[in-house]
GUTIDREN-729885 format. One record per atom (N, C-alpha, C): atom name; x, y, z; residue in one letter. Coordinates in steps of 0.001 Angstrom, whole numbers, plus 500000, padded with zeros to 6 digits. Example, Ala and Ser with C-alpha at 12.3 -4.5 7.8 and 13.67 -1.06 7.14 Angstrom:
% GUTIDREN-729885
site N c1 513190 c2 494310 c3 507800 code a .
site CA c1 512300 c2 495500 c3 507800 code a .
site C c1 513200 c2 496700 c3 507800 code a .
site N c1 512850 c2 497750 c3 507080 code s .
site CA c1 513670 c2 498940 c3 507140 code s .
site C c1 512900 c2 500030 c3 507870 code s .
***
This chain:
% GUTIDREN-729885
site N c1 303753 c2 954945 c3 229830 code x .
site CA c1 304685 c2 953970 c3 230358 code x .
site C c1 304683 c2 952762 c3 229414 code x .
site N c1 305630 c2 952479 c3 228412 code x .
site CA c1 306052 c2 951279 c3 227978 code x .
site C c1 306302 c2 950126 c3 228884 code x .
site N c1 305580 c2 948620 c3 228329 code x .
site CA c1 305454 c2 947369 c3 228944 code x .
site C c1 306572 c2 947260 c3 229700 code x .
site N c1 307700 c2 947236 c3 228746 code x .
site CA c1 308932 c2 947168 c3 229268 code x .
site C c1 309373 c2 948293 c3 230375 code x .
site N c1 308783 c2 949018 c3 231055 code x .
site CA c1 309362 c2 949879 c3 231741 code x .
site C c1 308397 c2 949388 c3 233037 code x .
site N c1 307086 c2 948976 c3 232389 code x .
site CA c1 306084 c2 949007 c3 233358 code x .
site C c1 304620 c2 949466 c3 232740 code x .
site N c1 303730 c2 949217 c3 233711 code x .
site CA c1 302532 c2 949119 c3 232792 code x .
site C c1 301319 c2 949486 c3 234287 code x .
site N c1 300247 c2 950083 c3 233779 code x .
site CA c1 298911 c2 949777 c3 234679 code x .
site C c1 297574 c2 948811 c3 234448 code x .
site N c1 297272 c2 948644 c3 235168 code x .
site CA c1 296309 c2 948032 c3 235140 code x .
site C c1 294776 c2 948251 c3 236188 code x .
site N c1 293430 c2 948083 c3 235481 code x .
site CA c1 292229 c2 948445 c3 236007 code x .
site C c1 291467 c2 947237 c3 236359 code x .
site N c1 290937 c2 946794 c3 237134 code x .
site CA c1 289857 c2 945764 c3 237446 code x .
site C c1 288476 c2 946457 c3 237432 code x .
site N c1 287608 c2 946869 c3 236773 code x .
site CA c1 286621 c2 947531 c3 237480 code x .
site C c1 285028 c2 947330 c3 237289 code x .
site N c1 284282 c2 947617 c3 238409 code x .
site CA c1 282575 c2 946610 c3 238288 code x .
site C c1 281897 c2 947522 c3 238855 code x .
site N c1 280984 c2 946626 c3 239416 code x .
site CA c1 280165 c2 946944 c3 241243 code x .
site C c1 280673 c2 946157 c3 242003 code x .
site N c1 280741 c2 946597 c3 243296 code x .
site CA c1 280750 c2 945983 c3 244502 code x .
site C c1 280286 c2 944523 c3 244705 code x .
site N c1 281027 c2 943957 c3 245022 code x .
site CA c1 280449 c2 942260 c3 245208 code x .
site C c1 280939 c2 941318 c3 243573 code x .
site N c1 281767 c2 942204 c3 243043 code x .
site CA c1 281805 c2 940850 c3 241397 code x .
site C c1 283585 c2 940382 c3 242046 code x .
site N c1 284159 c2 940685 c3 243003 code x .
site CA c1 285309 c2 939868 c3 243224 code x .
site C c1 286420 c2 940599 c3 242860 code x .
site N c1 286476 c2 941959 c3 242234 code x .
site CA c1 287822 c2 942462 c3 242082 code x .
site C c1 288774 c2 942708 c3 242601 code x .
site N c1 288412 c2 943170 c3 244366 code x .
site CA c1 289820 c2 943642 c3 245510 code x .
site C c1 290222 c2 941540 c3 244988 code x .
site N c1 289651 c2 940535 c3 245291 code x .
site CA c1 290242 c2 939115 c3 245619 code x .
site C c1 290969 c2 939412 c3 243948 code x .
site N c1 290285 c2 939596 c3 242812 code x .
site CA c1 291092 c2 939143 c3 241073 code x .
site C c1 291989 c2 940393 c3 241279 code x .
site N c1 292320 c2 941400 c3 242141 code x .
site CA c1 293989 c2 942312 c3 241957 code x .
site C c1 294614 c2 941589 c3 242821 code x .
site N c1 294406 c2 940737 c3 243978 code x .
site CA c1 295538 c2 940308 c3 244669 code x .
site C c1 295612 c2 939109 c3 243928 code x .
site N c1 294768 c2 938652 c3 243524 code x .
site CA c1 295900 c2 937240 c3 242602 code x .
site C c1 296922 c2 937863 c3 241305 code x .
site N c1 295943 c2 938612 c3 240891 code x .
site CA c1 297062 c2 939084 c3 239549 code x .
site C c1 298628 c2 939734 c3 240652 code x .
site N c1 298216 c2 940551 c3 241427 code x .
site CA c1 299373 c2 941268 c3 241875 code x .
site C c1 300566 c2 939619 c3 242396 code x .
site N c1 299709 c2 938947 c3 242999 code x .
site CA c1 300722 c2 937985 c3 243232 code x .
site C c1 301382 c2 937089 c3 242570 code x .
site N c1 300782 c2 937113 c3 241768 code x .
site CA c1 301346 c2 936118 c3 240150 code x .
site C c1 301993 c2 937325 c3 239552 code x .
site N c1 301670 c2 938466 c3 239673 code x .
site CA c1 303167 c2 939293 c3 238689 code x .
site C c1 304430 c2 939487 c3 239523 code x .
site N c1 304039 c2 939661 c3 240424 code x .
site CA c1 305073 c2 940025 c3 242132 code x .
site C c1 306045 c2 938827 c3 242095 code x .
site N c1 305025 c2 937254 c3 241498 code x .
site CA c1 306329 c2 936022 c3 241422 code x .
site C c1 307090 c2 935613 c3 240366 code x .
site N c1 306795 c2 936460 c3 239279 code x .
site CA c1 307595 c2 936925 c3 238454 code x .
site C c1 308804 c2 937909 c3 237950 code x .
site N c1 309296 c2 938148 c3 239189 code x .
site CA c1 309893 c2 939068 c3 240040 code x .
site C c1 309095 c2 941141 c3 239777 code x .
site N c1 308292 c2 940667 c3 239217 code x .
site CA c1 307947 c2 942550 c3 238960 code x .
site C c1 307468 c2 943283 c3 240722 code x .
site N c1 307464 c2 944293 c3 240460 code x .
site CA c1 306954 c2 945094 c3 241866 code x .
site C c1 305725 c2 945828 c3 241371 code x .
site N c1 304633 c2 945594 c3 242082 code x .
site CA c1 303363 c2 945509 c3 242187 code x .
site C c1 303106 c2 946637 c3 243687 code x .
site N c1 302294 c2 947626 c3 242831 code x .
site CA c1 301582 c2 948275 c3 243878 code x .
site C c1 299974 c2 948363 c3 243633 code x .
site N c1 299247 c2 947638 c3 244641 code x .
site CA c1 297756 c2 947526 c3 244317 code x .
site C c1 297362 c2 948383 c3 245380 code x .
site N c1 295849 c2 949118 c3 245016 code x .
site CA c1 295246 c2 949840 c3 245467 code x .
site C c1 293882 c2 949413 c3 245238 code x .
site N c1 293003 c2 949628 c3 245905 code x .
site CA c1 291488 c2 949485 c3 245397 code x .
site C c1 290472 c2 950242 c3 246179 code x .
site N c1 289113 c2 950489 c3 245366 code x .
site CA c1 287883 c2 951530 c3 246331 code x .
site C c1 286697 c2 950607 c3 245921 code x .
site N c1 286071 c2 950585 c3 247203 code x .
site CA c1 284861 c2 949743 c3 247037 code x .
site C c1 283704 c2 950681 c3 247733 code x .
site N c1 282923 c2 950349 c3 246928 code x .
site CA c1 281313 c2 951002 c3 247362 code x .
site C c1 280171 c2 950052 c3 247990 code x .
site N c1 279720 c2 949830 c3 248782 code x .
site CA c1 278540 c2 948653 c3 249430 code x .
site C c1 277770 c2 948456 c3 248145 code x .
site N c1 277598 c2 947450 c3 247949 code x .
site CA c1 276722 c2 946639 c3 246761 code x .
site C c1 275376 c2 947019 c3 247353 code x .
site N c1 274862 c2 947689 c3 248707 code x .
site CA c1 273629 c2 947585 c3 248292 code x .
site C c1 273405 c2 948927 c3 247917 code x .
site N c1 274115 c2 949682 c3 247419 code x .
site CA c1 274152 c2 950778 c3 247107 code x .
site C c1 274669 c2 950856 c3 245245 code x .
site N c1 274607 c2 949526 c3 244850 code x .
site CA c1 274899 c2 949553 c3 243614 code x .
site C c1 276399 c2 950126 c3 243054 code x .
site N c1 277131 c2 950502 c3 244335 code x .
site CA c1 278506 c2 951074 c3 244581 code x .
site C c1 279355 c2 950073 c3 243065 code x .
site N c1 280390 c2 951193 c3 242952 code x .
site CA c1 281350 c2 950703 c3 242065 code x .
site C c1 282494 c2 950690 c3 243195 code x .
site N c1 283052 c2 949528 c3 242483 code x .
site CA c1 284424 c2 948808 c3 242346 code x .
site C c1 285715 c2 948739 c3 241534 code x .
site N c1 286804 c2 948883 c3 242247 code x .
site CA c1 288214 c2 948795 c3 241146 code x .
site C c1 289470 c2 948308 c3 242160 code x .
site N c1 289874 c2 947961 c3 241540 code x .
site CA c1 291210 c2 947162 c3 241794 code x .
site C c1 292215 c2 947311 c3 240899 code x .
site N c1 293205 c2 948179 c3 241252 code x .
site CA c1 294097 c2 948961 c3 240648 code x .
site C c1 295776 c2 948462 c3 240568 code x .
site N c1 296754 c2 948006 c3 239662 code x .
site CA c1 297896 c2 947584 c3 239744 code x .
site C c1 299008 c2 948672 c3 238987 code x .
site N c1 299113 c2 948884 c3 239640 code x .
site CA c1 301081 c2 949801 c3 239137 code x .
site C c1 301800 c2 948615 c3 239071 code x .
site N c1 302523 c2 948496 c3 237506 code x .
site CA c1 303313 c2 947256 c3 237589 code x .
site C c1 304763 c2 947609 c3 237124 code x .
site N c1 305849 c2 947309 c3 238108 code x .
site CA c1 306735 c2 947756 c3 237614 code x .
site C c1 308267 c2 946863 c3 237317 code x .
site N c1 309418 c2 947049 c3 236794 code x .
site CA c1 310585 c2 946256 c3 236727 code x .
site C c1 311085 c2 946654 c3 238144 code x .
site N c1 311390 c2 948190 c3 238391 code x .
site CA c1 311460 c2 948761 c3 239558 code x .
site C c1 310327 c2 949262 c3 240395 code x .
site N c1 310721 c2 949581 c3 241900 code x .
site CA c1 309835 c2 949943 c3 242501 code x .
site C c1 309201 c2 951565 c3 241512 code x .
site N c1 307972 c2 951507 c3 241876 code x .
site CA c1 307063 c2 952533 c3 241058 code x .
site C c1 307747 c2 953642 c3 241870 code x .
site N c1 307513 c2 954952 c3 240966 code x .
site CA c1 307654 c2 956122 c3 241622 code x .
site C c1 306502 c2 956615 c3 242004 code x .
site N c1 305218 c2 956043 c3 241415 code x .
site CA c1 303678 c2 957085 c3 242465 code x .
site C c1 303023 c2 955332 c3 242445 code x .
site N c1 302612 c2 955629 c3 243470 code x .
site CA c1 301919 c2 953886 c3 243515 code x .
site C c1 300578 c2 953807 c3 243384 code x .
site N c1 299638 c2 954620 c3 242170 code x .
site CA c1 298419 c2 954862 c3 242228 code x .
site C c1 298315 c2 955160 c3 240563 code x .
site N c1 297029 c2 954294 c3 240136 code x .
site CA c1 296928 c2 954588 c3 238501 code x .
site C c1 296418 c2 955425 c3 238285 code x .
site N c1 297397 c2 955949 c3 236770 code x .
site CA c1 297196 c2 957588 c3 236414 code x .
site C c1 297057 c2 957446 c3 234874 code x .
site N c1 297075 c2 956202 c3 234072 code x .
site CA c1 297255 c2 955934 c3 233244 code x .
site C c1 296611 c2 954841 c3 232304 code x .
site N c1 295868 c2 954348 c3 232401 code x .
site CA c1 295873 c2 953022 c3 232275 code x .
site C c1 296089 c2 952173 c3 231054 code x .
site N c1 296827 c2 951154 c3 231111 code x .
site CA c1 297215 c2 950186 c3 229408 code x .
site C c1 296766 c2 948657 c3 229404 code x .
site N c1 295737 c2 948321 c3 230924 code x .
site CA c1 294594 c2 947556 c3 230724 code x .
site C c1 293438 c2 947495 c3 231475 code x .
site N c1 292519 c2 947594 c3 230986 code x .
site CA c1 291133 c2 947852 c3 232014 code x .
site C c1 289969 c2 946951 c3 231227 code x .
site N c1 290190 c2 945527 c3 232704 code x .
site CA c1 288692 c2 945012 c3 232741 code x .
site C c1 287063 c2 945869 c3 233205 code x .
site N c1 286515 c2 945526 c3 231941 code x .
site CA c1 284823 c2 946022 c3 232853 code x .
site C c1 283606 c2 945548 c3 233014 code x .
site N c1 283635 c2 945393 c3 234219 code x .
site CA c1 282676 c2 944400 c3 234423 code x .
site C c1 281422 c2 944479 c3 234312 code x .
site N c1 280822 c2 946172 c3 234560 code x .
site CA c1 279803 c2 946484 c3 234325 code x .
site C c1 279268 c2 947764 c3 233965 code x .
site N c1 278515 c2 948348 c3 232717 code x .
site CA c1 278666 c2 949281 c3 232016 code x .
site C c1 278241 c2 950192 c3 232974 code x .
site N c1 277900 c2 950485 c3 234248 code x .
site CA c1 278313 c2 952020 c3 235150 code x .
site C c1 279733 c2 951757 c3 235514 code x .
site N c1 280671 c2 951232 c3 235478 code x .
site CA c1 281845 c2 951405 c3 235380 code x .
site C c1 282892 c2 951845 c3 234571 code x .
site N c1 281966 c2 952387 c3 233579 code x .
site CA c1 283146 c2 952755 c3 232129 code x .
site C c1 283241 c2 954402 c3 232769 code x .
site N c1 282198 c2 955199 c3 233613 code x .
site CA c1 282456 c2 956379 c3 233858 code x .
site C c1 283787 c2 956612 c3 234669 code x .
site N c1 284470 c2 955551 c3 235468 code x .
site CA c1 285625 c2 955820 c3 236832 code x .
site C c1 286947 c2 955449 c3 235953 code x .
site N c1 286846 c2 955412 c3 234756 code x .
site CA c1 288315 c2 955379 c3 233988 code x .
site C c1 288374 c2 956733 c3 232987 code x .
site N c1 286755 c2 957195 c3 232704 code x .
site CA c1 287456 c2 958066 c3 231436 code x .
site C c1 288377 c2 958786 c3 231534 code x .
site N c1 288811 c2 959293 c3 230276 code x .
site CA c1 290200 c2 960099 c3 230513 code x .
site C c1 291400 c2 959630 c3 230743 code x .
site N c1 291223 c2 958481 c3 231365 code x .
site CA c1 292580 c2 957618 c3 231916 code x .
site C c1 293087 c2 956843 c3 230973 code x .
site N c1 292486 c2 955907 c3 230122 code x .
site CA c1 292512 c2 955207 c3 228941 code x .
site C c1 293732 c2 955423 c3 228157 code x .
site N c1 295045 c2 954947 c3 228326 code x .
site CA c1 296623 c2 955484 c3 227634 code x .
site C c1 295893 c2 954955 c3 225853 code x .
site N c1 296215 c2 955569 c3 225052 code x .
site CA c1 296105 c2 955418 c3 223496 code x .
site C c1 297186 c2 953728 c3 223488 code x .
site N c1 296400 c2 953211 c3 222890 code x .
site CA c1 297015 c2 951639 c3 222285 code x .
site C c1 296749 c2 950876 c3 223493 code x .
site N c1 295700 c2 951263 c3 224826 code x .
site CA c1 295674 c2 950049 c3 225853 code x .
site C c1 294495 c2 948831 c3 225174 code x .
site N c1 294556 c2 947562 c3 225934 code x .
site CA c1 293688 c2 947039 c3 225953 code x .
site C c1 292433 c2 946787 c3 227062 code x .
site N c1 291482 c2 946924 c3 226260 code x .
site CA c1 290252 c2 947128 c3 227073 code x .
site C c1 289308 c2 945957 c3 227382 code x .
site N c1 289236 c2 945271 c3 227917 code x .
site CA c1 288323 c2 943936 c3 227880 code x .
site C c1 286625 c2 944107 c3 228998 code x .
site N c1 286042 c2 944147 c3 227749 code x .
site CA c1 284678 c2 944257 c3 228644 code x .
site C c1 283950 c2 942924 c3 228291 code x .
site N c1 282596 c2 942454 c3 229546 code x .
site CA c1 281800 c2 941544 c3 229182 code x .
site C c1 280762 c2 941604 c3 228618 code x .
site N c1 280845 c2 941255 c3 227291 code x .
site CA c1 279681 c2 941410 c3 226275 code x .
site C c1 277825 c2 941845 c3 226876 code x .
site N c1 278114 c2 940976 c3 227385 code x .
site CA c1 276465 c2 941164 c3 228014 code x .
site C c1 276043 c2 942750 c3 229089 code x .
site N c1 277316 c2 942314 c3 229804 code x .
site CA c1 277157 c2 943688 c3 230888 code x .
site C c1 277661 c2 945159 c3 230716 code x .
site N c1 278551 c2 944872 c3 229502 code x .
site CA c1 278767 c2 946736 c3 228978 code x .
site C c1 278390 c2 946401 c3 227791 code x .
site N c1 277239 c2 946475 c3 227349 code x .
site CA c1 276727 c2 945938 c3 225567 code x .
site C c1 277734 c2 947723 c3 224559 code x .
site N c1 277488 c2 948760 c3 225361 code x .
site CA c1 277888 c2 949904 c3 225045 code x .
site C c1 279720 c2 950124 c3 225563 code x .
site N c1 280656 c2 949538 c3 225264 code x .
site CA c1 281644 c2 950142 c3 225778 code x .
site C c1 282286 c2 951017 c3 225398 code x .
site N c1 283240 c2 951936 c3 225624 code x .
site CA c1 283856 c2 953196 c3 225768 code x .
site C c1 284609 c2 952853 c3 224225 code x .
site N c1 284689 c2 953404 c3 223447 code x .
site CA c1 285897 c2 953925 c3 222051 code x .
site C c1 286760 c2 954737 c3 222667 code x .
site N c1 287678 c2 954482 c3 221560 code x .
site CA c1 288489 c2 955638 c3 221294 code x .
site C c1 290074 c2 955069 c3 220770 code x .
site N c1 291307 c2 955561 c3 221444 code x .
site CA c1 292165 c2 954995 c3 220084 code x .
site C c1 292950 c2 953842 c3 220984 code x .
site N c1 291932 c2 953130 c3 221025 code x .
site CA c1 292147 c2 951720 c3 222032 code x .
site C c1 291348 c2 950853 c3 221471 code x .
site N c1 292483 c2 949127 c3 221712 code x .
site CA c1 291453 c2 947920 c3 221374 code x .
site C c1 290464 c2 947474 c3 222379 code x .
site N c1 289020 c2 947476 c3 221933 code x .
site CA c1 288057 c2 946648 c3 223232 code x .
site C c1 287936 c2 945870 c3 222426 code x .
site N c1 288134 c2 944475 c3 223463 code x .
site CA c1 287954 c2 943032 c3 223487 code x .
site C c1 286419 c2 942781 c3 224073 code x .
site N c1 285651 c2 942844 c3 223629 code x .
site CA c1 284074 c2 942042 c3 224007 code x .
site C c1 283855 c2 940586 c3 223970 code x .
site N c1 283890 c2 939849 c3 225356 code x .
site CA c1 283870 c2 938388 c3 225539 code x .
site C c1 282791 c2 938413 c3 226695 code x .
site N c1 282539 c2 936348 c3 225968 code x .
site CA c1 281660 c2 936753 c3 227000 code x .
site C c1 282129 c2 935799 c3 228587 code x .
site N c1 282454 c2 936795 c3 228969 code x .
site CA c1 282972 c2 936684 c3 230537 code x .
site C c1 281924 c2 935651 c3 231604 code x .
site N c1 280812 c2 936678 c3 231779 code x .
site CA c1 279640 c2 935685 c3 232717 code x .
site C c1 279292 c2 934459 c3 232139 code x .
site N c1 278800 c2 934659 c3 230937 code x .
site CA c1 278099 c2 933482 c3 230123 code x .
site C c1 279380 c2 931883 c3 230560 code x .
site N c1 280497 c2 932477 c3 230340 code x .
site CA c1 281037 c2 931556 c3 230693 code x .
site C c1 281499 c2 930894 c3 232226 code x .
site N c1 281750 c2 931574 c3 232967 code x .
site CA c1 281099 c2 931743 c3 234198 code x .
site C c1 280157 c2 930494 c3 234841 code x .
site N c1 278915 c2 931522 c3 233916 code x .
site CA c1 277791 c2 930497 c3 234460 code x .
site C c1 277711 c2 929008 c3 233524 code x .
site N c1 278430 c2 928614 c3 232942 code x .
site CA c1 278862 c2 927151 c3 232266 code x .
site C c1 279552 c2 926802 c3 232890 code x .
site N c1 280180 c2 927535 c3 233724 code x .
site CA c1 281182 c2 926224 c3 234459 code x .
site C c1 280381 c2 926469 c3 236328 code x .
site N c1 279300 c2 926731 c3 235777 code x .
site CA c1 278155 c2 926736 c3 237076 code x .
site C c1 278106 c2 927803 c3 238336 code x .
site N c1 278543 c2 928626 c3 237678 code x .
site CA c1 279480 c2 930004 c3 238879 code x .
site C c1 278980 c2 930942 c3 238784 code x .
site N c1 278788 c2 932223 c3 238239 code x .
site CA c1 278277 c2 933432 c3 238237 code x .
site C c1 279710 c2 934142 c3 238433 code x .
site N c1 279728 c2 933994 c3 240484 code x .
site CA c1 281067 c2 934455 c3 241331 code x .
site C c1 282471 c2 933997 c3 240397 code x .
site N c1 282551 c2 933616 c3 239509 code x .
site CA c1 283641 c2 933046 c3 238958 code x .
site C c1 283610 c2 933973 c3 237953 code x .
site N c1 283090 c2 934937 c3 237318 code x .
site CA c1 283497 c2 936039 c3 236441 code x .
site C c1 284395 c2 936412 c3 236380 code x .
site N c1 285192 c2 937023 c3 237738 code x .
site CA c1 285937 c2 937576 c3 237993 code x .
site C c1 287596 c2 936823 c3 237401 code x .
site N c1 287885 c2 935684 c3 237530 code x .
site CA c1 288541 c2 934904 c3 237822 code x .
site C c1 288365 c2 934520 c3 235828 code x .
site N c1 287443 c2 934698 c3 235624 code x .
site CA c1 287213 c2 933879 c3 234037 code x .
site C c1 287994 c2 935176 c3 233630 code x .
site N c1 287537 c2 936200 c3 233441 code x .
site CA c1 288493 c2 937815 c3 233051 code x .
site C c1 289805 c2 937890 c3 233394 code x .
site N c1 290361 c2 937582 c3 234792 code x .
site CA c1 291713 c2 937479 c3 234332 code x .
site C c1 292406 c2 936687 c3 233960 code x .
site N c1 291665 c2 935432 c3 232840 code x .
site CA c1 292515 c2 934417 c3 232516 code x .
site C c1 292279 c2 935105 c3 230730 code x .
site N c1 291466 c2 935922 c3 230998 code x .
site CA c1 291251 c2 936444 c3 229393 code x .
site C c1 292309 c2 937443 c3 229027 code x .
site N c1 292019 c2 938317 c3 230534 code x .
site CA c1 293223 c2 939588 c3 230231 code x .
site C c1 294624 c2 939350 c3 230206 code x .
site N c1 294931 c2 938194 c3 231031 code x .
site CA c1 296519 c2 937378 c3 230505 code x .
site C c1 296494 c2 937076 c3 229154 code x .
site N c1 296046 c2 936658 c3 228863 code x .
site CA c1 296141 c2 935930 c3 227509 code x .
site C c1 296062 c2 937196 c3 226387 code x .
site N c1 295287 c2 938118 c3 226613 code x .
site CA c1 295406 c2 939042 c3 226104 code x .
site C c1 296503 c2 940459 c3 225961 code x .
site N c1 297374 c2 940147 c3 227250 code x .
site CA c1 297810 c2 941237 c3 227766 code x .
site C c1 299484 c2 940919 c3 228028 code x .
site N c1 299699 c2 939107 c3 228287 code x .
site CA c1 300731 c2 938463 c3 227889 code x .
site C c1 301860 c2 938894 c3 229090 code x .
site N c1 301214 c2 939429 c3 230092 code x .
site CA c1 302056 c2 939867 c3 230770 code x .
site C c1 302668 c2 939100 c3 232228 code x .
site N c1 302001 c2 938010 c3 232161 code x .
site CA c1 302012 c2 936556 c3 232275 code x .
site C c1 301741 c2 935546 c3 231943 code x .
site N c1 302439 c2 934304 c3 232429 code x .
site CA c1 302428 c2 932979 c3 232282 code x .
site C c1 300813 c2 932190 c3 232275 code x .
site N c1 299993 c2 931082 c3 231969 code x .
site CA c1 298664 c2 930841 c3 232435 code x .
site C c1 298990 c2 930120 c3 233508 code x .
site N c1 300587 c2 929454 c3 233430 code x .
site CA c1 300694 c2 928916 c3 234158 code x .
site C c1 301479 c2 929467 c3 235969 code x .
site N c1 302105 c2 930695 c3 235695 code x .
site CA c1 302024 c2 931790 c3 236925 code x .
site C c1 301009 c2 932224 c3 237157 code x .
site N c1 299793 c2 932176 c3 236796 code x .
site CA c1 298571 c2 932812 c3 237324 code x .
site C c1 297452 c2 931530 c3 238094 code x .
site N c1 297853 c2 930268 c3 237957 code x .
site CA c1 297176 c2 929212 c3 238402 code x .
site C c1 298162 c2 929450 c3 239531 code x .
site N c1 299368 c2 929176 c3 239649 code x .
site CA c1 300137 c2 928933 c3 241094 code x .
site C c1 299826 c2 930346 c3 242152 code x .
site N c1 299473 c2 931609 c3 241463 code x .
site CA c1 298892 c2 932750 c3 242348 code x .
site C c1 297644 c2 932399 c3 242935 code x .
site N c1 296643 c2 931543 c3 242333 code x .
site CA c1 295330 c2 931598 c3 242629 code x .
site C c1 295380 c2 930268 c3 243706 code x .
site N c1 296216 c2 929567 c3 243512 code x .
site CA c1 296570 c2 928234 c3 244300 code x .
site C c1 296941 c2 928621 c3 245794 code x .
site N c1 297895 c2 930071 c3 245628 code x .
site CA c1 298222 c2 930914 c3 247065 code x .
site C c1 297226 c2 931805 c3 247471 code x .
site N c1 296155 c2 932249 c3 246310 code x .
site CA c1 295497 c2 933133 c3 247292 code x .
site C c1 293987 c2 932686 c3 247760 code x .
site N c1 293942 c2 931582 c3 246862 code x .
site CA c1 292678 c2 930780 c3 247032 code x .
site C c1 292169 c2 930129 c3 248038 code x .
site N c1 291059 c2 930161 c3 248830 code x .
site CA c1 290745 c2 929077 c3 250135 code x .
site C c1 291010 c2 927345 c3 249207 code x .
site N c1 291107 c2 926535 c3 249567 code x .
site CA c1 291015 c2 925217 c3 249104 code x .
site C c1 290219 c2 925032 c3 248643 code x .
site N c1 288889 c2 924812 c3 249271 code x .
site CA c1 287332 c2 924662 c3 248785 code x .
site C c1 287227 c2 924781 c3 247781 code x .
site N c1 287865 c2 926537 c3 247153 code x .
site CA c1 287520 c2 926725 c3 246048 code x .
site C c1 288213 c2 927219 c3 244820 code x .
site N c1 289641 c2 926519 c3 245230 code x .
site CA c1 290648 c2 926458 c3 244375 code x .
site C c1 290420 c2 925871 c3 243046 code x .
site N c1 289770 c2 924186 c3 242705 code x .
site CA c1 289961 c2 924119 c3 241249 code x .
site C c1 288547 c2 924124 c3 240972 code x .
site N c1 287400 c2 925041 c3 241306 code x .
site CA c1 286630 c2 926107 c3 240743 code x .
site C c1 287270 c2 927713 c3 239704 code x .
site N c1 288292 c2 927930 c3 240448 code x .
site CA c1 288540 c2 929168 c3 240314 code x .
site C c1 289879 c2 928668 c3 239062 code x .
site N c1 290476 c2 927428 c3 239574 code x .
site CA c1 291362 c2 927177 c3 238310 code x .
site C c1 290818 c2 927168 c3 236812 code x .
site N c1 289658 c2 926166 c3 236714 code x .
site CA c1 288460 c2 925638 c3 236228 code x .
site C c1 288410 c2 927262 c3 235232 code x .
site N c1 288126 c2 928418 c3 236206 code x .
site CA c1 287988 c2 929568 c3 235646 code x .
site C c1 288725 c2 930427 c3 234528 code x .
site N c1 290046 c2 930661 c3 235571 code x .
site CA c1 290989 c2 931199 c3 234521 code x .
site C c1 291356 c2 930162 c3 233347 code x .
site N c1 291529 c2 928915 c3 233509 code x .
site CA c1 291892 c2 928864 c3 231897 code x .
site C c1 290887 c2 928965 c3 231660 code x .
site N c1 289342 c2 928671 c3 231808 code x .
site CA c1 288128 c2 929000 c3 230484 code x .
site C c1 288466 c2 930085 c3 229592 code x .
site N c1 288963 c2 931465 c3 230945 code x .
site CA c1 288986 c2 932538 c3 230419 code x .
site C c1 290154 c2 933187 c3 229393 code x .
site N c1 291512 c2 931843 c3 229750 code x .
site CA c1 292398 c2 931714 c3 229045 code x .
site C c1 292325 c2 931532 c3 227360 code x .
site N c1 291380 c2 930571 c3 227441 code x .
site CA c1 291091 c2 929927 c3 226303 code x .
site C c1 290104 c2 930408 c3 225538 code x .
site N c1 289278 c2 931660 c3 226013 code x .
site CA c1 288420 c2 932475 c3 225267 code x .
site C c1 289066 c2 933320 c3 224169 code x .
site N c1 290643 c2 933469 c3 224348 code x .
site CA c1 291385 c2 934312 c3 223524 code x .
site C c1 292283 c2 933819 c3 222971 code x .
site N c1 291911 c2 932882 c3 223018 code x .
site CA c1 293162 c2 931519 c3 222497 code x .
site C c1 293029 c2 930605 c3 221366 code x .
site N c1 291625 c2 930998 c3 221595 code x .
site CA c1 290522 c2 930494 c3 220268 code x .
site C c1 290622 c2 931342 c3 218978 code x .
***
């Protein structure tokens, strides 16, 4: 699937790093860009070391299967998560993993982006803010939005409390690829 036709997208970790909350902001910041967004996600109990994903079909039109079969971007958050994409990986996607937590990430005839996601994170005093630092990386990387449509998504899906924490976030993560 060409950008222009439409595109997929992967969020994927363990349980507890924030991905079902980082697909509904992305889905809602692409959704207000007029695209049609079908998100899906599977979660495993963190105390089970369970993996996580948060899945986007992104389309001009409504999708014809609303479930990724393909993928042309996949965050990873943590290197037992590179096993729930293989195979899926479309040739020419971009791959963005966090340096520290997949030191080993997946090849093949795809770009991986290695940043460091947590490290930055925990500078702006967060950990829980990983999530949120990655998709200000994978925009910027992936261009498939605005930085500034992805602050007004996080503004709607955000509690208050911890809205300009999480702003705070995405541009860090903006600006990791900007550099």
């Amino acid at each position: 699937m060409s950008k222009t036709d439409g595109y997929e997208i992967r969020l994927s970790g363990t349980g507890g790093q924030g991905l079902g909350l980082g697909g509904k902001m992305l889905a809602a910041a692409l959704s207000s860009e007029g695209l049609h967004v079908a998100q899906s996600q599977s979660y495993e109990p963190t105390s089970r070391g369970g993996m996580s994903r948060s899945d986007l079909v992104v389309s001009r039109q409504t999708a014809d299967y609303p479930l990724a079969t393909g993928l042309d971007y996949l965050l990873i958050l943590d290197k037992r998560a590179i096993s729930i994409s293989e195979g899926m990986i479309n040739k020419d996607a971009v791959v963005l993993v966090d340096e520290e937590l997949v030191p080993d990430p997946p090849s093949g005839h795809f770009k991986v982006h290695a940043l460091p996601l947590s490290r930055t994170a925990i500078s702006l005093g967060n950990l829980r803010v990983t999530n949120v630092v990655s998709l200000g990386a994978l925009i910027a990387l992936g261009d498939f939005c605005s930085i500034e449509t992805m602050e007004a998504a996080i503004k709607q899906v955000t509690p208050k409390k911890y809205a300009q924490m999480n702003l705070d976030a995405v541009r860090a993560g903006y600006e990791l690829v900007q550099h």
